[in-house]
C-alpha positions in Angstrom: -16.1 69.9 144.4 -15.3 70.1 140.7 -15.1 67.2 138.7 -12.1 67.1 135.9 -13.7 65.5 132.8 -10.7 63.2 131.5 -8.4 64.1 128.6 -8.7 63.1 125.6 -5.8 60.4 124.5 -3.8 60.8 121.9 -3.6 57.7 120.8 -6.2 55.5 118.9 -8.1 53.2 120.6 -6.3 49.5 120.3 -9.3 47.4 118.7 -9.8 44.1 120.8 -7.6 40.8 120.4 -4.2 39.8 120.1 -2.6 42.8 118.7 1.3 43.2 117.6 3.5 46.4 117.1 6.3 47.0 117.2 6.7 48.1 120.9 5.3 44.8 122.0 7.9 42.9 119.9 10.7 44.9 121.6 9.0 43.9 124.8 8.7 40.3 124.2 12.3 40.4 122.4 14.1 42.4 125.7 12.0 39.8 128.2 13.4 36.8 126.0 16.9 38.0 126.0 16.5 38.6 129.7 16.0 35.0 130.3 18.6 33.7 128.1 21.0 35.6 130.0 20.1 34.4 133.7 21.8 31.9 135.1 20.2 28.7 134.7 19.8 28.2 138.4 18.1 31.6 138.8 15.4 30.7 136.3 11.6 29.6 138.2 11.0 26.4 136.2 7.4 28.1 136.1 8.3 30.7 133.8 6.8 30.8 130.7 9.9 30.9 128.0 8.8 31.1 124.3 9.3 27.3 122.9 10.3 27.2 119.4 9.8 23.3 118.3 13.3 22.0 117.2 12.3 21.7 113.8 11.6 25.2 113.0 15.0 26.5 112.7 16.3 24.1 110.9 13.1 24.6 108.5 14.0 27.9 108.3 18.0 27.2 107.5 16.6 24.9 104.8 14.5 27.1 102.8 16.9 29.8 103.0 19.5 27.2 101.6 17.1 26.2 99.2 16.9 29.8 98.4 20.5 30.4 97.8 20.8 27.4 95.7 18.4 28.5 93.7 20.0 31.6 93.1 23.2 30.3 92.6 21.7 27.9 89.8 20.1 30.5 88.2 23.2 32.5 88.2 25.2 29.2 86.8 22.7 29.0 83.9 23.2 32.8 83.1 27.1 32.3 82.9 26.5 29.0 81.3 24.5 30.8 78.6 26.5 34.6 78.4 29.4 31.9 77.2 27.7 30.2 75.1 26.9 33.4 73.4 30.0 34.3 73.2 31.0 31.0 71.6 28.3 31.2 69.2 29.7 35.0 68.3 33.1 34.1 67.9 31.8 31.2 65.5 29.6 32.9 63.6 32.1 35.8 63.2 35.1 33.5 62.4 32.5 31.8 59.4 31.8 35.3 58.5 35.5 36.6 58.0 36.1 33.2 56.2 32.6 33.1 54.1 34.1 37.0 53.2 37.6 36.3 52.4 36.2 33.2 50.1 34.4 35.5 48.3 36.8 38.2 47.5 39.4 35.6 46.3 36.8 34.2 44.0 35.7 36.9 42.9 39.6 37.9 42.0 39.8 34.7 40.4 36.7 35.3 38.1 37.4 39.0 36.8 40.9 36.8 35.8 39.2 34.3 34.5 36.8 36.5 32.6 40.2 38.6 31.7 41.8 35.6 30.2 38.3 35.1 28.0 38.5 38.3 27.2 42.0 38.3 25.4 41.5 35.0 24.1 38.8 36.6 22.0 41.1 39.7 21.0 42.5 37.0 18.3 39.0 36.5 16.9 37.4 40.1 17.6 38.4 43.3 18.5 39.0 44.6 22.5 35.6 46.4 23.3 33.6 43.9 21.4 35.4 41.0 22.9 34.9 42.8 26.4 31.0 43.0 25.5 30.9 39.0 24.9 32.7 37.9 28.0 30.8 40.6 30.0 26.8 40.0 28.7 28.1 35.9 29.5 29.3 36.8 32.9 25.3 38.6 33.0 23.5 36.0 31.7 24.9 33.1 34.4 24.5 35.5 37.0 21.0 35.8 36.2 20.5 32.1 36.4 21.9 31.9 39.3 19.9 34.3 40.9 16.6 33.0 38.9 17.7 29.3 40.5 18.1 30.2 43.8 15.1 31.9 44.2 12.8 29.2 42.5 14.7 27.1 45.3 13.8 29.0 48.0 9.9 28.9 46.9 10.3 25.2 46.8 11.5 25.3 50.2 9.1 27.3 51.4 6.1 26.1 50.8 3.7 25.1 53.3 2.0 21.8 54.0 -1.8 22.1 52.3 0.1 25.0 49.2 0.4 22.4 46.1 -2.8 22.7 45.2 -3.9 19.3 47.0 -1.1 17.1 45.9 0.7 14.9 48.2 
């Protein structure tokens, strides 16, 4: 009699313990399902059902409210701070157009001013000189101002420790 050595599986060799794939979860799942669905007569009190404690859906409904909260606080702070952005923009941009306009308008009203200068000294001196005076004055306080603001920026900027040790 010949004796048939046995063939080789195919599949790997389950390692010992509690092991779970996804077959066994379909197993346990259909099983589960089965028993739900008998009558509750039919069922042998000595079956074992899977027991889930009470608490554990309900612990499970609560995180993922907790979870959705979350997200929908985080998603309240983003709108809450895209409009404030946009409040901020139309601000800034309304001071902007304003700050602009101001400008142009006195700037208008000193090339006038400097205009009026300018013919008032036509009675004393002639047009290009008088031109000359009202322009090299219009220089000069430009300068200062320049000059001033940036010795007042230094002031502002100095750091605690910078004035040589004074306090």
């Amino acid at each position: 009699m010949t004796q048939i050595a046995p063939i080789a599986s195919s599949k790997p060799a389950r390692p010992s313990g509690l092991v779970i794939d996804a077959s066994s979860v379909v197993s346990v799942c259909s099983v589960v399902d089965h028993l739900d669905s008998a009558p509750s007569g039919a069922r042998d009190s000595r079956t074992l059902e899977p027991h889930r404690p009470p608490s554990e859906s309900t612990v499970i409904d609560a995180v993922g409210r907790i979870v959705d909260a979350g997200q929908r606080l985080v998603l309240a702070r983003l709108d809450l701070l895209r409009l404030d952005l946009n409040d901020l923009a139309n601000r800034s941009l309304r001071s902007a157009v304003l700050v602009a306009v101001g400008a142009f308008l006195l700037a208008a009203a000193w090339c006038a001013l400097m205009g009026a200068a300018a013919a008032w000294l036509r009675r004393y001196l002639p047009l290009p000189l008088s031109l000359a005076v009202v322009a090299m004055v219009t220089a000069g306080v430009g300068t200062a101002a320049i000059l001033f603001g940036l010795a007042s920026d230094r002031r502002g900027r100095t750091l605690p420790g910078e004035d040589g040790g004074h306090e």
